[in-house]
SERO-4910 file (N, C-alpha, C, O; in steps of 0.05 Angstrom, whole numbers):
BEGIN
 pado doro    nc1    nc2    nc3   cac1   cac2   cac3    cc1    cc2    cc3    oc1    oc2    oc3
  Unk    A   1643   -459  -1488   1623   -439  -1482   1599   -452  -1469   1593   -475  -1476
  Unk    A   1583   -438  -1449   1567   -449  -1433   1545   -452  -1450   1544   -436  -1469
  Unk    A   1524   -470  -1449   1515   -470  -1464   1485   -451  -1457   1477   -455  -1434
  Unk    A   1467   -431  -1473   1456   -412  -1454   1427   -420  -1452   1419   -438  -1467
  Unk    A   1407   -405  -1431   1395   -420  -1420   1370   -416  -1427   1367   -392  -1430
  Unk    A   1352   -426  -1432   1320   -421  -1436   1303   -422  -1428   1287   -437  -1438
  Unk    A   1292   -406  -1402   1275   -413  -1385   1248   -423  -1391   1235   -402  -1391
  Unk    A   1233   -440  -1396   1208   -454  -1400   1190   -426  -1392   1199   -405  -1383
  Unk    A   1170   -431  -1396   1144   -414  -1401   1132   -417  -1377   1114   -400  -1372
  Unk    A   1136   -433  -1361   1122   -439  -1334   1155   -449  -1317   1172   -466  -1325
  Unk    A   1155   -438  -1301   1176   -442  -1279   1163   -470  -1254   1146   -467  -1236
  Unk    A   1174   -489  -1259   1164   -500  -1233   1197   -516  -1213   1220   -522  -1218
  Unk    A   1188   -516  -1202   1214   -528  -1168   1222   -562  -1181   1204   -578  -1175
  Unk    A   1241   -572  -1193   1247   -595  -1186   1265   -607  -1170   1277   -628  -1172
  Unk    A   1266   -583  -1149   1278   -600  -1119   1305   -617  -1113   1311   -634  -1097
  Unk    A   1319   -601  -1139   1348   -621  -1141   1364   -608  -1120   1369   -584  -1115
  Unk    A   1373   -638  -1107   1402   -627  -1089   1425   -603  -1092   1444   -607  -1107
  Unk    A   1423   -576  -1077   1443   -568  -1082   1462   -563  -1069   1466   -582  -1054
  Unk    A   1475   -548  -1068   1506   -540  -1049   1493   -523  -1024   1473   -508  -1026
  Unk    A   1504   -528  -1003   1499   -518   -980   1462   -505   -968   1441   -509   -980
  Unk    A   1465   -495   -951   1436   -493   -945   1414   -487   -959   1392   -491   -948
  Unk    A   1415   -476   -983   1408   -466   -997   1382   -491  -1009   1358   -488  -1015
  Unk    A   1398   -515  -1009   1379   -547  -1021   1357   -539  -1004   1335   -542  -1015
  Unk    A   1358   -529   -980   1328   -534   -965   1309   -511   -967   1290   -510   -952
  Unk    A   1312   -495   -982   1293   -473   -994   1277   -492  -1003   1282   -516  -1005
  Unk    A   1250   -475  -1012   1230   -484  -1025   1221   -468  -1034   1233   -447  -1032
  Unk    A   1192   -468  -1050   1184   -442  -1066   1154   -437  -1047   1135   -422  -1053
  Unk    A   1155   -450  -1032   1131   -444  -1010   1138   -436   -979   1162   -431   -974
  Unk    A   1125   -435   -965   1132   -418   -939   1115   -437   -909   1101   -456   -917
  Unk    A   1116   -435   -890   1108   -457   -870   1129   -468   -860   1152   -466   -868
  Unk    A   1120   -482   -841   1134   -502   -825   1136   -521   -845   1124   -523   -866
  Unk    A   1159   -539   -831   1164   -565   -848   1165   -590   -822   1162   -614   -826
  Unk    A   1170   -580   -803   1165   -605   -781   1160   -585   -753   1170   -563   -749
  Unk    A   1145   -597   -738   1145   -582   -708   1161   -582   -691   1176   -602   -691
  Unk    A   1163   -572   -681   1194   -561   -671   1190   -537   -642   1207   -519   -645
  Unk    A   1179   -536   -626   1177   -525   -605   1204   -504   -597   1222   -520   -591
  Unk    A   1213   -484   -596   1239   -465   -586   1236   -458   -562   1218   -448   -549
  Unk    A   1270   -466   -555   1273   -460   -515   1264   -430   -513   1263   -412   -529
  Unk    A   1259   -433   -488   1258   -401   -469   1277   -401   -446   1282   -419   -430
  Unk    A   1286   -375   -445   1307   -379   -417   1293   -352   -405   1272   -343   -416
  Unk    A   1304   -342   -387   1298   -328   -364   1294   -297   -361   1284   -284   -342
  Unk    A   1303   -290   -381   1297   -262   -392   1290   -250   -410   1293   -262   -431
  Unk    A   1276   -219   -414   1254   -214   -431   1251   -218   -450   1229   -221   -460
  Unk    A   1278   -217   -464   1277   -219   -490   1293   -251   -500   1311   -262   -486
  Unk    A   1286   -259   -520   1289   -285   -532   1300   -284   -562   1285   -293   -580
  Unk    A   1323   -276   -567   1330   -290   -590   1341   -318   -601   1358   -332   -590
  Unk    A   1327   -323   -630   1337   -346   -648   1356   -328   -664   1349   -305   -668
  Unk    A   1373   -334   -672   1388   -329   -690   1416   -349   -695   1417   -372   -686
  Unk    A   1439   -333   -711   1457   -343   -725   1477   -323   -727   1470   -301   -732
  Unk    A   1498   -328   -723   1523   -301   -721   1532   -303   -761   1553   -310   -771
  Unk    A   1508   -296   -774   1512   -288   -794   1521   -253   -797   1526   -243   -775
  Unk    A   1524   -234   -823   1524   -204   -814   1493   -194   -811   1491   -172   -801
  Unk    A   1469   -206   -817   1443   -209   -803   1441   -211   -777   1432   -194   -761
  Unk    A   1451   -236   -771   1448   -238   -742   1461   -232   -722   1460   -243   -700
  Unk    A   1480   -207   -733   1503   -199   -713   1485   -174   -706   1488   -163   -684
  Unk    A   1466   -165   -726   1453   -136   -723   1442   -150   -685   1458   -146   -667
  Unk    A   1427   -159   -682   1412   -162   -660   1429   -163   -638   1426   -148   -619
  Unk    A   1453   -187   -639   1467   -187   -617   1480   -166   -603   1484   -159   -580
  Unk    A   1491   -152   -643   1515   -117   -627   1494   -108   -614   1493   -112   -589
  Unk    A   1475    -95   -626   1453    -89   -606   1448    -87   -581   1450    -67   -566
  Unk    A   1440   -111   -577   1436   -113   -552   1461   -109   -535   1458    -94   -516
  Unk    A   1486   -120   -540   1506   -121   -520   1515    -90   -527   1536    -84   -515
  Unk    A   1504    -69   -542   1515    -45   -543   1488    -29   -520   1497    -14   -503
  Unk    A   1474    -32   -521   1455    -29   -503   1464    -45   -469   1456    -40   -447
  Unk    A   1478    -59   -476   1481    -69   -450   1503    -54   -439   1502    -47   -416
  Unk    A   1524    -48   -453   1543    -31   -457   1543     -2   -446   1557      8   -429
  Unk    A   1521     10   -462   1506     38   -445   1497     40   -421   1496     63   -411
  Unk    A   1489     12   -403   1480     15   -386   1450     13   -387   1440     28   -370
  Unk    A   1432      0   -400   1407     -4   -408   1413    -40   -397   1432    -55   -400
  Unk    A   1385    -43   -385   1372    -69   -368   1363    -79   -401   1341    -75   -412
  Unk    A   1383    -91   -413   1369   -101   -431   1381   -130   -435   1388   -133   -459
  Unk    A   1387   -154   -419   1392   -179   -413   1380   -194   -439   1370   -180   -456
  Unk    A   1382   -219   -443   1376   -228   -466   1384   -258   -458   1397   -266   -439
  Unk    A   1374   -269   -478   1379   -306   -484   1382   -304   -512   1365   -297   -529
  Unk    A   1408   -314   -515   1407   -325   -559   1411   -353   -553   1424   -369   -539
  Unk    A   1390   -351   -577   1393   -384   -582   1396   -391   -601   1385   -378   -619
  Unk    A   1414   -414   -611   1432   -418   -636   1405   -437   -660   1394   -459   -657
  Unk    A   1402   -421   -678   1389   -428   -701   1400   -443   -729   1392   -434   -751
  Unk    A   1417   -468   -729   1417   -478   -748   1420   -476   -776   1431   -497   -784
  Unk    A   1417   -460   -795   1402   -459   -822   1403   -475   -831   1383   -484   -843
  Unk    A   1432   -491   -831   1435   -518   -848   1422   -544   -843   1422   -566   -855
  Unk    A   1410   -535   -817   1396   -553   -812   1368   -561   -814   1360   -583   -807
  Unk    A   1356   -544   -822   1334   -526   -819   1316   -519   -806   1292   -519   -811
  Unk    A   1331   -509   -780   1317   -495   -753   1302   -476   -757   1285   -473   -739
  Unk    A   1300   -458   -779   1287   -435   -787   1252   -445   -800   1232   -431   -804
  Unk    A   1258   -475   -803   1231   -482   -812   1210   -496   -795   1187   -504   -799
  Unk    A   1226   -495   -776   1214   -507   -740   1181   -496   -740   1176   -477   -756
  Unk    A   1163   -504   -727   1154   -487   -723   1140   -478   -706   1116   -476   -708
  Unk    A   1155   -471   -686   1154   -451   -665   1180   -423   -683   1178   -398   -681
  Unk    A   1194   -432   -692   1207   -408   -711   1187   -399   -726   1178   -378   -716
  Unk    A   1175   -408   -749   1152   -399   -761   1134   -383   -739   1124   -362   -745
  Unk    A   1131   -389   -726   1111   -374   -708   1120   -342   -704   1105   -322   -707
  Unk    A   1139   -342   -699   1155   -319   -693   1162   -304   -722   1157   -280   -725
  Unk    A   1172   -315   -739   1184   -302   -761   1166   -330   -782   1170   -355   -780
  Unk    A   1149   -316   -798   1131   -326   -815   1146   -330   -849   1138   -345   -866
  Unk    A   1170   -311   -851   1190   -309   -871   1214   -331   -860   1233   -329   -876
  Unk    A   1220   -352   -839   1235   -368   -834   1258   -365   -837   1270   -385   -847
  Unk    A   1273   -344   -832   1292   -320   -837   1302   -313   -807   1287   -310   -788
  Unk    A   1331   -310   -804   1345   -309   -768   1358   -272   -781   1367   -264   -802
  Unk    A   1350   -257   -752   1342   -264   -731   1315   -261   -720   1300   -247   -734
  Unk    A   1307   -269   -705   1276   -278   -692   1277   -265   -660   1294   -269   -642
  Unk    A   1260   -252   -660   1265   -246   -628   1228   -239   -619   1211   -226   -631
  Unk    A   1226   -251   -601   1204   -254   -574   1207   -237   -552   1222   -242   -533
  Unk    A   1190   -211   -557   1207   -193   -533   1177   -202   -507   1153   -201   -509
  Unk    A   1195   -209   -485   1173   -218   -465   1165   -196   -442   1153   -200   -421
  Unk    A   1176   -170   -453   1183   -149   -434   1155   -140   -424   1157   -131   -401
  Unk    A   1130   -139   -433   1114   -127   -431   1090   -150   -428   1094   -174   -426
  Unk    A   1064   -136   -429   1045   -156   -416   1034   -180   -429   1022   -199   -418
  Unk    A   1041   -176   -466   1042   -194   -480   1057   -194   -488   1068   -172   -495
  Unk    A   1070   -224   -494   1087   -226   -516   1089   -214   -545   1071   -216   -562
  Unk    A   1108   -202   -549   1111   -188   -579   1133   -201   -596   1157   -199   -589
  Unk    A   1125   -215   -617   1150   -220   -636   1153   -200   -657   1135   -190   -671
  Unk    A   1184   -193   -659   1199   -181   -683   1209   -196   -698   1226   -211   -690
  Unk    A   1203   -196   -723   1220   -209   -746   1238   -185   -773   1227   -164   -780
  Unk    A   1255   -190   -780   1261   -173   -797   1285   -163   -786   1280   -166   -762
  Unk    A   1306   -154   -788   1335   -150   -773   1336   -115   -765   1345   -104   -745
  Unk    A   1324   -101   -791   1319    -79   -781   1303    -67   -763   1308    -47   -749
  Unk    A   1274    -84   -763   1250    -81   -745   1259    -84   -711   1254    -70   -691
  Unk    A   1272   -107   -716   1283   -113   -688   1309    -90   -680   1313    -87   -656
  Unk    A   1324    -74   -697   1335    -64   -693   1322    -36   -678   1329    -27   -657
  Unk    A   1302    -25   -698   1284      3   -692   1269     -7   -658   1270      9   -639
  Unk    A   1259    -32   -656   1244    -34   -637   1253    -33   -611   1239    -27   -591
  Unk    A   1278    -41   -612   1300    -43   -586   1305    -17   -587   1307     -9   -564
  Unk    A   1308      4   -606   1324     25   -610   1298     44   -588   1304     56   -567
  Unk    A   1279     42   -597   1248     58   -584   1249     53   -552   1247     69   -533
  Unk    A   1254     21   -556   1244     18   -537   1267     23   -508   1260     21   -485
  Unk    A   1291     27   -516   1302     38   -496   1322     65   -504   1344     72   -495
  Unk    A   1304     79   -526   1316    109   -525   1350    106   -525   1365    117   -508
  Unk    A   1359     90   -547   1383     83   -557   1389     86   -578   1370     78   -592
  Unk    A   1407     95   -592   1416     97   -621   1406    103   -641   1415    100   -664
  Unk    A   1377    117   -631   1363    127   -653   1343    150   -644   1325    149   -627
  Unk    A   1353    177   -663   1349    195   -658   1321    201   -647   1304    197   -664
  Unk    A   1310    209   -623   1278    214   -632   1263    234   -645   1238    231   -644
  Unk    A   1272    253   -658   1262    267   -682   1279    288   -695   1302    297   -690
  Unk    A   1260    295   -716   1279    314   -735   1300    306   -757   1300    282   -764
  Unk    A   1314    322   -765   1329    313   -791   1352    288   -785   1363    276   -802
  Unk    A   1355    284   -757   1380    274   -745   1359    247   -754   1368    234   -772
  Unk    A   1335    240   -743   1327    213   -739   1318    203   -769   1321    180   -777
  Unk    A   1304    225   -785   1306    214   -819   1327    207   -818   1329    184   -810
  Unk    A   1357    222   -825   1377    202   -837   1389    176   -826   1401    159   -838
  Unk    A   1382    178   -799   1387    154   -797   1368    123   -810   1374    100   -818
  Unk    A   1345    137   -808   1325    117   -827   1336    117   -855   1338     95   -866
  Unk    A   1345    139   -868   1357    137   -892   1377    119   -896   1373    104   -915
  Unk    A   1404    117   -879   1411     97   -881   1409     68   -871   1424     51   -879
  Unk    A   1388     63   -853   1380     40   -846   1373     22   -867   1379     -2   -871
  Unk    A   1353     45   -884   1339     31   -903   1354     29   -922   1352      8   -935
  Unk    A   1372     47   -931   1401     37   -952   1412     12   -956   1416     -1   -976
  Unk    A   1416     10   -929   1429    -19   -918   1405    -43   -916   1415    -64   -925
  Unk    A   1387    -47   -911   1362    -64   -917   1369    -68   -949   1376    -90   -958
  Unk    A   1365    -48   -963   1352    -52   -993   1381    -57  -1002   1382    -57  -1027
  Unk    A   1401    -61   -993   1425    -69  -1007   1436    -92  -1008   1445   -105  -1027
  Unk    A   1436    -98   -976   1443   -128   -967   1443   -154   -996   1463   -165  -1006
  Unk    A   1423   -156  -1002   1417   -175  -1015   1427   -172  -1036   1421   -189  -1053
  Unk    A   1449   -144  -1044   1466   -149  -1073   1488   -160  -1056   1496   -180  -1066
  Unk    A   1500   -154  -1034   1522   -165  -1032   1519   -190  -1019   1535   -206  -1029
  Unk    A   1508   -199  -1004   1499   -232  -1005   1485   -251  -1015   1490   -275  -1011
  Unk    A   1474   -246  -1022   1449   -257  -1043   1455   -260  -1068   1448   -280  -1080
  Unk    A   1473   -236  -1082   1480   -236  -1101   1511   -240  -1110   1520   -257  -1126
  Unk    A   1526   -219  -1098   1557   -222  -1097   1567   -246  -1086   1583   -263  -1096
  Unk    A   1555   -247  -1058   1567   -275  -1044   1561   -299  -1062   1577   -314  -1073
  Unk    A   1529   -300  -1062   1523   -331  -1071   1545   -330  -1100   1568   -339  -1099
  Unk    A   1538   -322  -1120   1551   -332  -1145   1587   -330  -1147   1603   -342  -1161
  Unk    A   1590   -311  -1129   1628   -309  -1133   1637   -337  -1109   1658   -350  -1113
  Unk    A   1622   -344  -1087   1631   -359  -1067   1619   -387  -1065   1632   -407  -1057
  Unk    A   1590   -386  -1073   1575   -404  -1064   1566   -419  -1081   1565   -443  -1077
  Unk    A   1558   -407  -1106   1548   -419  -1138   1564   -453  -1140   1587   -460  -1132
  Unk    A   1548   -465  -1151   1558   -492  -1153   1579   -482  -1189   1598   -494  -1197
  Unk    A   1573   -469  -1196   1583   -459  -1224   1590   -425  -1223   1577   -408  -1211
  Unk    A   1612   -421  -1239   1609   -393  -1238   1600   -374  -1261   1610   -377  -1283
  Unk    A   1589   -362  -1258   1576   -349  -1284   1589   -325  -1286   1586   -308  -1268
  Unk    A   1604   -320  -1306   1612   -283  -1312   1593   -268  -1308   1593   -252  -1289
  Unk    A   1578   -269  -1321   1554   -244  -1319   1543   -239  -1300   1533   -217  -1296
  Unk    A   1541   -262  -1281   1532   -257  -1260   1555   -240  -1234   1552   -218  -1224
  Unk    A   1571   -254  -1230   1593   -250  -1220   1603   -209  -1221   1608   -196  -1200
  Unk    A   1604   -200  -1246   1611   -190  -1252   1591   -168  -1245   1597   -154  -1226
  Unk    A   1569   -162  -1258   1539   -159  -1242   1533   -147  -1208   1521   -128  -1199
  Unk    A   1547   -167  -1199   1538   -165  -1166   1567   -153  -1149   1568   -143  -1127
  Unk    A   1591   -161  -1169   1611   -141  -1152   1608   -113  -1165   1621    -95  -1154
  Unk    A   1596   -108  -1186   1604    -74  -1201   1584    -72  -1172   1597    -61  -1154
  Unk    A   1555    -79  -1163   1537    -67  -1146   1557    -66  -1129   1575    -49  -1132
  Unk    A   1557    -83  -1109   1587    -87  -1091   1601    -65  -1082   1595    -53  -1061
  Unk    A   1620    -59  -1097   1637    -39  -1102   1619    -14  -1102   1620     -1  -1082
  Unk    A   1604     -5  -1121   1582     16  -1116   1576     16  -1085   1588     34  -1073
  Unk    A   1566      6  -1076   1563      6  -1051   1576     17  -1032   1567     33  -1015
  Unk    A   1600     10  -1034   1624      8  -1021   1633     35  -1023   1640     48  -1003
  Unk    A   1632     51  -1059   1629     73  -1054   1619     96  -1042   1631    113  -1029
  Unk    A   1589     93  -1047   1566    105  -1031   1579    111   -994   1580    131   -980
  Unk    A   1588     82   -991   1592     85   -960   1622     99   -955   1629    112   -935
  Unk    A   1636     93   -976   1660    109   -973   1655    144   -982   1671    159   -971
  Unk    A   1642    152   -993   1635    185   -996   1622    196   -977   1628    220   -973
  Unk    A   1603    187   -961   1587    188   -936   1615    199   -915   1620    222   -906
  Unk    A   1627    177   -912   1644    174   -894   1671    196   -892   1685    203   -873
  Unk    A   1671    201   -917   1687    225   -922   1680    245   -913   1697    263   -911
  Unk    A   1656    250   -904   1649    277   -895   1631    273   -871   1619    293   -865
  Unk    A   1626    253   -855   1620    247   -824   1626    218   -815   1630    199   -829
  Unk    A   1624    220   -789   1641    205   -775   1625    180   -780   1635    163   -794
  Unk    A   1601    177   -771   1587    147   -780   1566    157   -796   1562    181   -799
  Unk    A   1550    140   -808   1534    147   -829   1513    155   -827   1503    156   -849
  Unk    A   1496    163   -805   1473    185   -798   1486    211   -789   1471    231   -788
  Unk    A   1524    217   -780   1516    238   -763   1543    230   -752   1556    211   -761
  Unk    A   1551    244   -733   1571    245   -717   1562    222   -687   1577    224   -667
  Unk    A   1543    207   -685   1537    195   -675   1528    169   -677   1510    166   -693
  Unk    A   1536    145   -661   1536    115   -670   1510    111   -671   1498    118   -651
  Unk    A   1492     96   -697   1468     97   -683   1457     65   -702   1474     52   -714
  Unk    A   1429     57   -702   1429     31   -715   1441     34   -743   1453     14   -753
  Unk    A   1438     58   -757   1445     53   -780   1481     41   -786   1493     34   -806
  Unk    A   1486     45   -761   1516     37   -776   1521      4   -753   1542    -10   -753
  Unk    A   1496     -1   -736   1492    -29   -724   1488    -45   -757   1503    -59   -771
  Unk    A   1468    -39   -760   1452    -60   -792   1483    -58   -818   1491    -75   -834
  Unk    A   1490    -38   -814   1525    -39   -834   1537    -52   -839   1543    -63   -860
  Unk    A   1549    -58   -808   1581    -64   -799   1592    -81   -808   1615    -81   -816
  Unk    A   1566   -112   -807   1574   -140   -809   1579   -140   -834   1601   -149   -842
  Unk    A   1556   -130   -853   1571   -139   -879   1590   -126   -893   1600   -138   -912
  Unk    A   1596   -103   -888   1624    -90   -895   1651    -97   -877   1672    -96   -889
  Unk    A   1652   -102   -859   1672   -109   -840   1684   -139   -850   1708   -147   -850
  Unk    A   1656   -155   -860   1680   -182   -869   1686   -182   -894   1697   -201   -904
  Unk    A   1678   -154   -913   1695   -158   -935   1721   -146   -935   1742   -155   -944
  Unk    A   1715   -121   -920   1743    -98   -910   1762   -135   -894   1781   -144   -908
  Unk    A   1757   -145   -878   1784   -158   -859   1786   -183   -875   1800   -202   -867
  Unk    A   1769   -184   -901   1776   -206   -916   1759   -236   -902   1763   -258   -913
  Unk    A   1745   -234   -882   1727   -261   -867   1712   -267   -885   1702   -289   -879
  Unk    A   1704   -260   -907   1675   -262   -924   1681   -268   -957   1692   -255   -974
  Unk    A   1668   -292   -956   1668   -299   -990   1702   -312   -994   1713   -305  -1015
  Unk    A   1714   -325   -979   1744   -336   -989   1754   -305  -1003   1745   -284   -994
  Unk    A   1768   -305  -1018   1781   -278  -1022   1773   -257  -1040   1787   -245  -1057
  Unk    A   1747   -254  -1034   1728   -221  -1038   1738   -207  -1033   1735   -186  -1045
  Unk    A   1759   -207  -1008   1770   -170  -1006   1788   -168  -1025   1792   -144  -1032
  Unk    A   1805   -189  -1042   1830   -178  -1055   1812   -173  -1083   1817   -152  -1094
  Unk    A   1790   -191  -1097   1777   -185  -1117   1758   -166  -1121   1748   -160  -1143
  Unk    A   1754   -156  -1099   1734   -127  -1094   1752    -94  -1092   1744    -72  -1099
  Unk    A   1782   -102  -1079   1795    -86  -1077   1789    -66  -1056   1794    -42  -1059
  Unk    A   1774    -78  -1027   1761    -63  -1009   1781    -50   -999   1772    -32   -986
  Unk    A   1810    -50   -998   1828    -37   -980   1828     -6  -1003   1833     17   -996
  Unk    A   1821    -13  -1022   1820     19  -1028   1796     39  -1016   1799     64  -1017
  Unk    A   1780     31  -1008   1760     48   -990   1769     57   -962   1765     40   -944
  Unk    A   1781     84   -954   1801     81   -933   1776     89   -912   1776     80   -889
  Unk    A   1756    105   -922   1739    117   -908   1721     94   -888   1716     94   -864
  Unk    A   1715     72   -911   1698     48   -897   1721     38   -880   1713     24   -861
  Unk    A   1738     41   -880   1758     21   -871   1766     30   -840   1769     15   -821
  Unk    A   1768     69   -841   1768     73   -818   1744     75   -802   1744     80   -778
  Unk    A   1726     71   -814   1692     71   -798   1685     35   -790   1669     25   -775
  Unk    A   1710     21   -811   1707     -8   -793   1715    -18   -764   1708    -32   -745
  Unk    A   1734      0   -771   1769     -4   -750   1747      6   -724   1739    -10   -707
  Unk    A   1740     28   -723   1729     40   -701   1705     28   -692   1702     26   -668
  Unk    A   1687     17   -707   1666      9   -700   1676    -16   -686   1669    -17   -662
  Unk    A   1690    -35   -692   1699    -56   -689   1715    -62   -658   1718    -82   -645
  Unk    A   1720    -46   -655   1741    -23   -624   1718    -25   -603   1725    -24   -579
  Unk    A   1692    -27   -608   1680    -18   -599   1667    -43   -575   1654    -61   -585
  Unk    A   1672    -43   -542   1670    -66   -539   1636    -90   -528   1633   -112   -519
  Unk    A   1620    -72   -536   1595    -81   -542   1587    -90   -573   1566   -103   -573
  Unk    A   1602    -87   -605   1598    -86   -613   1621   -118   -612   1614   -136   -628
  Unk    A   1633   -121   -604   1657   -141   -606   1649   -167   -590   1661   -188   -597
  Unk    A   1630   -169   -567   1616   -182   -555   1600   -190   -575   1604   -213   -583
  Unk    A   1579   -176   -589   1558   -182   -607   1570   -195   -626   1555   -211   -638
  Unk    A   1594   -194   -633   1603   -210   -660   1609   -243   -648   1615   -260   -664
  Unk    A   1607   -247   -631   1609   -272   -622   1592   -289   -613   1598   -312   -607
  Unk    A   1573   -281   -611   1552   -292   -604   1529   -311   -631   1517   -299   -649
  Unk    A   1529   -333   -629   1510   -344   -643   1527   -354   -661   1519   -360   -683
  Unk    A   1558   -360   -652   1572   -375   -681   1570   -402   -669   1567   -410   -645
  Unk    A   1573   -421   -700   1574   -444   -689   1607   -447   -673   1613   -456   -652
  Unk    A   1622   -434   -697   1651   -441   -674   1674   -412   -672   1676   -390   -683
  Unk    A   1684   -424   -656   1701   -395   -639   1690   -366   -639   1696   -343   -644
  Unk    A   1663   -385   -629   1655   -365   -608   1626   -370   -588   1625   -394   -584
  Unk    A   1611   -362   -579   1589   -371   -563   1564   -385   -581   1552   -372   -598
  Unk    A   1559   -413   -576   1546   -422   -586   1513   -415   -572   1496   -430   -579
  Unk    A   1508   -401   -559   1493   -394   -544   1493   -376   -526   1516   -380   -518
  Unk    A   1480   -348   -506   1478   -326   -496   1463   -327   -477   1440   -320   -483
  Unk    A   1467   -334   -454   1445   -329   -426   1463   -316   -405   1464   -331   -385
  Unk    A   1474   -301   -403   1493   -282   -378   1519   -267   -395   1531   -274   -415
  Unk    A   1521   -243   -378   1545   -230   -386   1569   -252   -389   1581   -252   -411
  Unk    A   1576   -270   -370   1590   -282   -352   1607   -314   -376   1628   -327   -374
  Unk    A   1578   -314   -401   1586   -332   -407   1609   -332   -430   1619   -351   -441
  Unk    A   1616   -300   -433   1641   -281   -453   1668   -290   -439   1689   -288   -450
  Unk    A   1663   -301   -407   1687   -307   -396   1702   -341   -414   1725   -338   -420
  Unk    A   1696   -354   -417   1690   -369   -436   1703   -368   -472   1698   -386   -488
  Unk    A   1716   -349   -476   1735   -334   -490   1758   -335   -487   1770   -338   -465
  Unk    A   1772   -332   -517   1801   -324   -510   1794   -287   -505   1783   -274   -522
  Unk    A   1802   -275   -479   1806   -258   -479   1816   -239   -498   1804   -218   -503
  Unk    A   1842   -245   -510   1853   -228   -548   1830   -232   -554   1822   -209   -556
  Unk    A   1812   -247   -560   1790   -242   -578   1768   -218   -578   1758   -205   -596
  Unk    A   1764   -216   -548   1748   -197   -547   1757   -161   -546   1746   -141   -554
  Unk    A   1781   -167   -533   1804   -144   -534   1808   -135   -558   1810   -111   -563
  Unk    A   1809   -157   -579   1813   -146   -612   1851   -150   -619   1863   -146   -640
  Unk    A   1861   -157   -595   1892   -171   -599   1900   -190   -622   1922   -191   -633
  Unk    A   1876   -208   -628   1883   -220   -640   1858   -221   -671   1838   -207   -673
  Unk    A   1867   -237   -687   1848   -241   -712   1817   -256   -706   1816   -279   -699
  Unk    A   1800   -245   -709   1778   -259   -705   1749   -244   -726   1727   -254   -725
***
C-alpha cells in the first residue's frame, strides 16, 4: 500500500527532475532566457505546437482559408520540451507561456492574442466566420466554447497526465479524471443526439476548440490506450460528429501543421501541404 501523503503546512517548489516537459514548470511566471521569435511575411504570426490546443488555431485558419477568406498565416514551431514557451519574445506575446500565441499584424498596430479560445473568437470577428453574429444562435455557441475551455484541463491535465504521463499511478486519481472524462464525453454525446454540431446545425468555433481533444481519444492517438479504457467507441454520436468534422479538408490541413513529425514542422504557403503524403491529407490513410 502506498504510503499516504501529508502535505506540509507551507508548500514550497523543490525543483526535482521530472518526466517529460513538465520538469520545466515552475511556480513563477517570466521569461527564463531571451529569446527573440521569427516573423515571416504575413499578417498573422503564429507560435504554436500541433497539440489539441494548438490544432484550434491552425483548423482555423486553414478552415478560413478554406472559405475563401485572405487569411494567410506563418506557424512557427514552439518547442515545449524545450522551453520555447519561456523565450522571451514568447512571453511577450502570451504572458501565461502557454502555445498557441498569435501576433495579428493585420492592422495598424500589432495585436497579440493569447488564450486558444480568444484567438479563436478574434479570427472568428474578425473575418465574420464561424461565429454567429447575434442572438440565441451566437450565445450557444459561446456556451459551448466555454464548455470546452472549462473542460479541457480534466481531460489533459487531469485524465491524460495521471493515466499516461504520471511518473506513478495513483487510483484515485486516475479514476477521478476518467469518471470526468467519460461525463464529458456524455454531455457531448446527448448534444449530438439532437443536432448536427454543437451550437446548431452549423460548423462554428465551438466545435473548432472540440475536435482535437475528442478526436484523439475517439481514433485512439491520445494517452497510449485511453480509447479502449475510456470505452469512447460507445459514444456513437461523438464519433459521428468526429468522422465528419475530420472529412473536413481545412480542418485536416490544420491537423498537421506544427507537429514535430509526420507532418509540417512549420507553415508559410498553401504550397508547403505539397510536401505530404497525399493519403494523409485525403484521410486514406491513418494519421
Amino acid at each position: 500500500m502506498t504510503e499516504t501523503y501529508m502535505p506540509p503546512k507551507v508548500w514550497t517548489w523543490d525543483n526535482k527532475p521530472g518526466a517529460s516537459a513538465a520538469a520545466l514548470n515552475r511556480p513563477t511566471a517570466g521569461a527564463t532566457h531571451d529569446k527573440d521569435l521569427p516573423v515571416g511575411e504575413h499578417p498573422f504570426q503564429l507560435y504554436s505546437l500541433g497539440t489539441p490546443n494548438g490544432q484550434k488555431a491552425t483548423i482555423m485558419f486553414e478552415e478560413l482559408i478554406e472559405a475563401g477568406h485572405a487569411a494567410e498565416y506563418d506557424a512557427w514551431f514552439i518547442g515545449i520540451g524545450d522551453g520555447d514557451q519561456f523565450g522571451s519574445g514568447f512571453v511577450d506575446i502570451n504572458p501565461n507561456s502557454k502555445i498557441p500565441a498569435l501576433l495579428d499584424r493585420s492592422g495598424p498596430e500589432p495585436v497579440r492574442v493569447f488564450e486558444s479560445g480568444s484567438i479563436l473568437v478574434h479570427l472568428a470577428e474578425k473575418f465574420g466566420a464561424f461565429l454567429p453574429t447575434s442572438g440565441p444562435a451566437r450565445t450557444e455557441t459561446f456556451n459551448w466554447l466555454m464548455w470546452q475551455m472549462g473542460s479541457a484541463p480534466f481531460i489533459g491535465g487531469g485524465f491524460g497526465h495521471f493515466y499516461f504521463y504520471a511518473p506513478e499511478k495513483i487510483e484515485y486519481a486516475i479514476n477521478r479524471y476518467a469518471m470526468e472524462t467519460k461525463r464529458l464525453f456524455d454531455v457531448a454525446d446527448r448534444r449530438l443526439a439532437e443536432s448536427r454540431f454543437l451550437a446548431g446545425d452549423d460548423f462554428t468555433i465551438a466545435d473548432i476548440a472540440t475536435f482535437g481533444w475528442f478526436r484523439g481519444l475517439i481514433q485512439g492517438d491520445a494517452y497510449g490506450d485511453a480509447a479502449t479504457f475510456l470505452s469512447t467507441q460507445d459514444y456513437a454520436h461523438v464519433n459521428r460528429w468526429v468522422a465528419e468534422i475530420d472529412a473536413r479538408p481545412g480542418t485536416r490541413r490544420g491537423r498537421f501543421v506544427n507537429k514535430p513529425s509526420g507532418g509540417l514542422r512549420e507553415r508559410h504557403a498553401p504550397s508547403d501541404f505539397e510536401a505530404l503524403d497525399p493519403a494523409l491529407l485525403a484521410g486514406t490513410v491513418p494519421a
